[in-house]
C-alpha positions in Angstrom: 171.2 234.0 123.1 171.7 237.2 121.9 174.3 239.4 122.9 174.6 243.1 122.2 177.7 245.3 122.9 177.3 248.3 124.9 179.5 251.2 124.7 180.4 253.3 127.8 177.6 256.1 128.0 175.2 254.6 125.7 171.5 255.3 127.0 169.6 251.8 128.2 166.8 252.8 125.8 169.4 252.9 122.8 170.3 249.4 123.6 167.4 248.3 124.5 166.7 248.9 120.6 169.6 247.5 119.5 168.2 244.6 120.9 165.1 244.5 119.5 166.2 245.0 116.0 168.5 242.1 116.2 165.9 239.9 117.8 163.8 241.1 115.3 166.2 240.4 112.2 166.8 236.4 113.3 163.5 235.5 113.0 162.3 234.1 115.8 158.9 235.4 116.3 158.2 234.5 113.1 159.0 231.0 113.4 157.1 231.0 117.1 153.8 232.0 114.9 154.8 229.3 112.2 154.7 227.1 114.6 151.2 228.0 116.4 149.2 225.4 114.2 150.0 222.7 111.9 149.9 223.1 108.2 150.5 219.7 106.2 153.6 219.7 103.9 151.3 219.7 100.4 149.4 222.9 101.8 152.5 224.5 102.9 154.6 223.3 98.8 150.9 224.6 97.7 151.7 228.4 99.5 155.2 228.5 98.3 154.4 228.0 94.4 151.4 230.9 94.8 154.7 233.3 96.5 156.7 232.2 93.8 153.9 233.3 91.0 153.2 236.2 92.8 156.6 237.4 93.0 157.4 236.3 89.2 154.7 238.3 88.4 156.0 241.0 90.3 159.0 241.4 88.4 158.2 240.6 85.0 155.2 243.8 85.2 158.2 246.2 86.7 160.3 245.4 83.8 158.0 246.6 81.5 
């Protein structure tokens, strides 16, 4: 659950995105869409080698 302090005068809509940036932040929703379909464990290892290469790559062409 997430709780969000309100201060005394603060406008609903202020808290209300409060709120959403937090739920936002903890990842939820992007765990709910992981979680739509099933991916097997190799495919998944497979997906996080080609982010790993892609972000190596990534680097290594801003340092030069």
């Amino acid at each position: 659950m997430i709780l969000i302090p309100v201060k005394d005068g603060e406008t609903l809509e202020k808290a209300l995105r409060k709120y959403k940036k937090k739920y936002e932040r903890t990842g939820v929703l992007k765990e709910i869409r992981g979680r739509a379909f099933f991916t097997k464990p190799s495919v998944a290892l497979r997906e996080v080698k080609k982010k790993a290469i892609r972000r190596q790559a990534h680097y290594a062409s801003e340092n030069f």
